[in-house]
C-alpha positions as CSV (number, residue, x, y, z in Angstrom):
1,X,88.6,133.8,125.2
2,X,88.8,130.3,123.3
3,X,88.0,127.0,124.9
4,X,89.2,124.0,125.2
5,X,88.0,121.4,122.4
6,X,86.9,118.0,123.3
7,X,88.9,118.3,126.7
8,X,92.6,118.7,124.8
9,X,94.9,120.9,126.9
10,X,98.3,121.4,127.2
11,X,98.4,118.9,130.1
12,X,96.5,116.1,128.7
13,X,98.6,116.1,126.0
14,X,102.2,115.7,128.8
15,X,100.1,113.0,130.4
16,X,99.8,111.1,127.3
17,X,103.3,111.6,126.0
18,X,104.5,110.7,129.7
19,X,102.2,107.4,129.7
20,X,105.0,106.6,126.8
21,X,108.1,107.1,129.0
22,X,108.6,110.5,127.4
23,X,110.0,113.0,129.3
24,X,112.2,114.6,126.9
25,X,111.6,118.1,125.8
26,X,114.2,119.2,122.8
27,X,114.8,123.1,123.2
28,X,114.5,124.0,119.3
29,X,117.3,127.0,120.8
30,X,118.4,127.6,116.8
31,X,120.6,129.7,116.8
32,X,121.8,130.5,113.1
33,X,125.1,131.2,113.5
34,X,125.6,127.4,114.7
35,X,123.1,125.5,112.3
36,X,125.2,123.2,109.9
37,X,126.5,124.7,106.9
38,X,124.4,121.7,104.5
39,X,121.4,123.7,105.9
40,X,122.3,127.0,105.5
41,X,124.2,126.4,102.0
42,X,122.3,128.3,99.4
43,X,118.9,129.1,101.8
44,X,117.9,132.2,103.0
45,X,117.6,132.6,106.8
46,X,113.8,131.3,107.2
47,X,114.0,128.7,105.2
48,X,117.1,127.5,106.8
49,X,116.0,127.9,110.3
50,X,112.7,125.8,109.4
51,X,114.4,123.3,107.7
52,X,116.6,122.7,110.7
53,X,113.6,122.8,112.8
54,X,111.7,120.3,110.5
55,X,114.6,117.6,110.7
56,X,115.1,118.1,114.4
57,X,111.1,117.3,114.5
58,X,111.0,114.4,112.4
59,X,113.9,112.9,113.4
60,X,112.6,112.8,117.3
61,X,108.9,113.0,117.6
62,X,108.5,109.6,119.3
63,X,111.2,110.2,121.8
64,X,109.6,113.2,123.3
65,X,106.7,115.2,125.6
66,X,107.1,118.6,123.7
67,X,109.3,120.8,121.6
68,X,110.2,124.0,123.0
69,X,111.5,126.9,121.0
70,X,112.9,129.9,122.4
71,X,111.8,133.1,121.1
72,X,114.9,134.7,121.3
73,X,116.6,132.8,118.5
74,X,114.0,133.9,116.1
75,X,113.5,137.5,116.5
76,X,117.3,137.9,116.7
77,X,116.8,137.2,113.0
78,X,114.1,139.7,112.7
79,X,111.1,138.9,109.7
80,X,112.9,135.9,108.5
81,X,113.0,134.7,111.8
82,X,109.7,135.1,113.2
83,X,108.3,133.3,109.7
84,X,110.5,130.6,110.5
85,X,109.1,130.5,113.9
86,X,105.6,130.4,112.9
87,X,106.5,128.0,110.3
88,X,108.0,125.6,112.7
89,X,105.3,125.9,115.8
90,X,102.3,125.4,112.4
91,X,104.8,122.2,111.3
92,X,104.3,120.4,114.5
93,X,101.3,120.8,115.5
94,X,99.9,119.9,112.0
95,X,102.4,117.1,111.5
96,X,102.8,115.8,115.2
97,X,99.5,117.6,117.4
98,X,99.8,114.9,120.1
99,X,103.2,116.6,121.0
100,X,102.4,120.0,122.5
101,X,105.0,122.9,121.6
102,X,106.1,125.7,124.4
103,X,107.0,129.2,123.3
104,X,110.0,130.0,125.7
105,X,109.1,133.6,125.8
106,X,109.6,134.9,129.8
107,X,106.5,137.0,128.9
108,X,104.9,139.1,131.7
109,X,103.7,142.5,131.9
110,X,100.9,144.7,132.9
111,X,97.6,142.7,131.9
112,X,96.4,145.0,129.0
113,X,99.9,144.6,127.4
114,X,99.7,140.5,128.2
115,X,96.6,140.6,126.2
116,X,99.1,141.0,122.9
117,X,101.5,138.4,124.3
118,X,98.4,136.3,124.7
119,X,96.8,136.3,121.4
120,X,100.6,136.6,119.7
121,X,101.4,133.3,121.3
122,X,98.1,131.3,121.5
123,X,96.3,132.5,118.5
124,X,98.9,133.1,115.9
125,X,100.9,131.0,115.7
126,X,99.1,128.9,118.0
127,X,101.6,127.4,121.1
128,X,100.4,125.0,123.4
129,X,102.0,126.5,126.3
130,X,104.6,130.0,126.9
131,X,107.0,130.3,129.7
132,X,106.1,133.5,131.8
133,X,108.0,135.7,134.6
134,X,105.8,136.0,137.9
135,X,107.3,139.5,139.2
136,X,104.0,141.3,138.3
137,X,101.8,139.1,139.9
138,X,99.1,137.0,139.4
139,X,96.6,139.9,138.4
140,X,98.7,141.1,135.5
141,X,99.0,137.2,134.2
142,X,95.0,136.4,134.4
143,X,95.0,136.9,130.5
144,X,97.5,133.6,130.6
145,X,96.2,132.3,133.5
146,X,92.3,132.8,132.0
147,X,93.0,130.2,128.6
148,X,92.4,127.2,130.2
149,X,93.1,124.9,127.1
150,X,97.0,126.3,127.4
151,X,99.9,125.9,129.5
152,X,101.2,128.9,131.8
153,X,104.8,127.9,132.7
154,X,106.1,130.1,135.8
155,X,109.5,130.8,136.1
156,X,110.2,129.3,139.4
157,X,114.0,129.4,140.3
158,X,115.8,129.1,137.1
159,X,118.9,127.2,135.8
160,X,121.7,130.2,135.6
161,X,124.3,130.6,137.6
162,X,123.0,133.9,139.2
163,X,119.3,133.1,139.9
164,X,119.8,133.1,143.7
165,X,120.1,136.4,143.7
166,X,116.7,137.4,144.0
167,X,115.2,133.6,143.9
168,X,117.0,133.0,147.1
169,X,116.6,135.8,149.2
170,X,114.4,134.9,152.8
171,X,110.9,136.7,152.7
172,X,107.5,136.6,154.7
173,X,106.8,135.8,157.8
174,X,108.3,131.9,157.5
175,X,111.4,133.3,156.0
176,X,111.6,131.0,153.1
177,X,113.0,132.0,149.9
178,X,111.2,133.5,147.5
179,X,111.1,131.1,144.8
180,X,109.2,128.6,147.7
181,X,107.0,132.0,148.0
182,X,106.1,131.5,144.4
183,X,105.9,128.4,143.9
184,X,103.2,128.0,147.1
185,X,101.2,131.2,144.9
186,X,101.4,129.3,141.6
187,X,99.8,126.3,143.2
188,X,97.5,127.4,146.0
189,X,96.1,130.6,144.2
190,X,96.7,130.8,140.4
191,X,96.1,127.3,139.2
192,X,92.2,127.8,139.5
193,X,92.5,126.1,136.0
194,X,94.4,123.6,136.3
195,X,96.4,124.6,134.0
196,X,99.8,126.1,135.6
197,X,103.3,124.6,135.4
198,X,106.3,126.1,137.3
199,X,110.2,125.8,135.9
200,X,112.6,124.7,137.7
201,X,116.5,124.0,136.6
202,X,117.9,121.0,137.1
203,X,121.2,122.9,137.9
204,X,119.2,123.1,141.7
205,X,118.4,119.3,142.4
206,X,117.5,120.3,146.0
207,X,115.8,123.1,145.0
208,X,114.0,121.2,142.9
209,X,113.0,118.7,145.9
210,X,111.6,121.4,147.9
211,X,109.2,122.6,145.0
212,X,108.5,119.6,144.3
213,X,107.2,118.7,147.8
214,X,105.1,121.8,147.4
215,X,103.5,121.7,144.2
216,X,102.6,118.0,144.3
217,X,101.5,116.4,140.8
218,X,102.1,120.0,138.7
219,X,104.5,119.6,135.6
220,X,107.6,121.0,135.7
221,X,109.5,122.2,133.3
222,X,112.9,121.6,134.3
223,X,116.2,123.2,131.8
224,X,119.6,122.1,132.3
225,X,120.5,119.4,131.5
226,X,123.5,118.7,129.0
227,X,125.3,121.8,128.1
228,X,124.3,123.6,131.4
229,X,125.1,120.9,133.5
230,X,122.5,119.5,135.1
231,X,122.6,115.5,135.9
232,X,120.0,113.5,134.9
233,X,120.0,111.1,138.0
234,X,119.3,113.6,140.4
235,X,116.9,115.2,138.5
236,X,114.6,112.1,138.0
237,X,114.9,111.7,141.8
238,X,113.9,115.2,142.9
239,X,111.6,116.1,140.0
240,X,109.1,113.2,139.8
241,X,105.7,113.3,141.0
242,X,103.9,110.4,142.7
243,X,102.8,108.7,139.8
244,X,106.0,108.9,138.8
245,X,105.4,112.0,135.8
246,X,105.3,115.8,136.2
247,X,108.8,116.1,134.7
248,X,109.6,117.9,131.6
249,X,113.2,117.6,131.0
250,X,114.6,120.1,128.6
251,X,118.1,119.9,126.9
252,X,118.5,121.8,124.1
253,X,122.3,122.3,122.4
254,X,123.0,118.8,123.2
255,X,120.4,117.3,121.0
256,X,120.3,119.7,118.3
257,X,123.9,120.5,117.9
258,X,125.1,116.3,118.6
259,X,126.6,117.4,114.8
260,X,127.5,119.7,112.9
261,X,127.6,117.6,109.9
262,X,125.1,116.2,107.3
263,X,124.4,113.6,110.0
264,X,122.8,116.4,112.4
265,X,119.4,115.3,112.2
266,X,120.5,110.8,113.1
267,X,123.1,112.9,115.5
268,X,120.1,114.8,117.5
269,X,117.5,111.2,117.4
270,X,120.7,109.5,119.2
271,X,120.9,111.8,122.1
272,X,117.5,112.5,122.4
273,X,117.1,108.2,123.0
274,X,120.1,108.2,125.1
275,X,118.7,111.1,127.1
276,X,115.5,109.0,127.4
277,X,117.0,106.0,128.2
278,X,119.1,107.6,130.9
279,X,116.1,109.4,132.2
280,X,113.8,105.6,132.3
C-alpha cells in the first residue's frame, strides 16, 4: 500500500482549489464520435482524443477543482483509447498536479478483484480519486477504502432519471431510503481515513439536502448540471458545507462540446467561467 507524501491527498488538493472559488469539475466525457472534426482531421484515435483532452486542460485549469474522465469513453475505443486515457490523466497531473483528476469508473467488486481496479487506477496511470458502486459493501471496497492518499467517491443517489428505483426504496428499521442508508455507512463506518466522498446529482436538490445534513463537511461529487438538467442555484444551496465548500460540481457536454468548431477549446474556458461565476 503507498502513502501519502508530505500530507497531499485527494482532499487537500479540493480544499485548496475550493479556497480559489473553484468548484467546477469538467467531465473529460470524450466521446469520439462528437470531438470536432479540426481534431480528428488526419489523427488517429489516441492522438485525437488526447489532443482534445490537452486543449480542454489548458484552456480551463484555473477555473476548476478537478478534471474527471469517464472510463467509458476510452475503452469504447479499445487500445487507442486507454493510451489516450493514460496519456491525458499523466498530462495533468504533470502539467497541472494541484488539480486532482477522478477516474469515473463505478468500480466495485469482490475485494481480491478490487485489488486490479486499485492498482489499475492508482498506480498506472495514477488518478487522484475513482468513483465506486457501494452494493458490495464496505468489506469488498477496503482495497479503496485502505489508500488513504486517494479519493473513494461513493455512488450515493445518482443523477438518471431511474435511480429511485432502488435508491429510493424504504429500508431498516427507521424506514429511510436507501441512499440515506448509505450515505449514514459512508460517513459513520467507512471514512476511518478520511478519505471518502459520496455522489450526489444535482438532478435531486432535496435529496441532496438530506445527504448533505448527514454527511456534514464530506465532498460531494455532484453530476448534472447542464445537459442533464440540473440548476445551479439550487445546487449551491443544498450542496454546500458549513464553510461553505464540499461541492464538486460536474458538467461535462456543456463545457467540452460549447463548439464544435476550431473555437472549441475558447468555447469550453467560456462556459466553464460562466459556470463558475454562476456557481460564486
Amino acid at each position: 500500500m503507498q502513502s501519502a507524501t508530505n500530507d497531499v491527498t485527494f482532499i487537500t488538493k479540493l480544499e485548496a482549489c475550493w479556497k480559489r472559488d473553484n468548484f467546477v469539475c469538467v467531465g473529460l466525457d470524450s466521446d469520439y464520435e462528437q470531438l470536432p472534426d479540426v481534431i480528428k482531421s488526419g489523427r488517429p484515435v489516441e492522438d485525437a482524443l488526447f489532443h482534445f483532452n490537452r486543449e480542454m486542460i489548458d484552456a480551463t485549469h484555473d477555473l476548476v477543482c478537478a478534471y474527471k474522465p469517464n472510463a467509458a469513453f476510452y475503452e469504447a475505443q479499445g487500445e487507442a483509447g486507454l493510451r489516450a486515457l493514460i496519456n491525458t490523466v499523466r498530462y495533468a497531473r504533470e502539467t497541472y498536479p494541484q488539480i486532482p483528476v477522478i477516474l469515473d469508473a463505478k468500480r466495485g467488486d469482490i475485494g481480491s478483484t478490487n485489488m486490479g481496479y486499485v492498482q489499475s487506477a492508482f498506480d498506472y496511470p495514477g488518478v487522484d480519486a475513482i468513483t465506486v458502486h457501494p452494493y458490495l459493501g464496505r468489506e469488498a471496497l477496503a482495497p479503496f477504502l485502505a489508500r488513504k492518499d486517494k479519493g473513494i467517491i461513493v455512488l450515493v443517489r445518482t443523477s438518471n432519471a431511474g435511480a429511485g428505483e432502488f435508491q429510493d426504496l424504504s429500508v431498516g428499521t427507521e424506514q429511510e431510503p436507501l441512499y440515506m442508508v448509505v450515505a449514514r455507512h459512508v460517513v459513520q463506518d467507512w471514512n476511518s481515513n478520511g478519505n471518502c466522498a459520496i455522489v450526489v446529482g444535482a438532478t435531486y436538490p432535496d435529496e441532496l439536502r438530506r445527504v448533505r445534513a448527514v454527511v456534514g463537511d464530506m465532498p460531494i461529487l455532484i453530476p448534472g448540471i447542464g445537459a442533464q438538467g440540473g440548476e445551479v442555484a439550487a445546487t449551491v444551496k443544498a450542496g454546500q458545507d458549513s464553510r461553505g465548500w464540499g461541492m464538486i460540481i460536474s458538467a461535462s457536454r456543456s463545457i467540452i462540446f460549447a463548439s464544435r468548431g476550431s473555437d472549441f477549446a475558447d468555447a469550453a474556458r467560456v462556459a466553464a467561467e460562466q459556470l463558475r461565476a454562476e456557481i460564486n
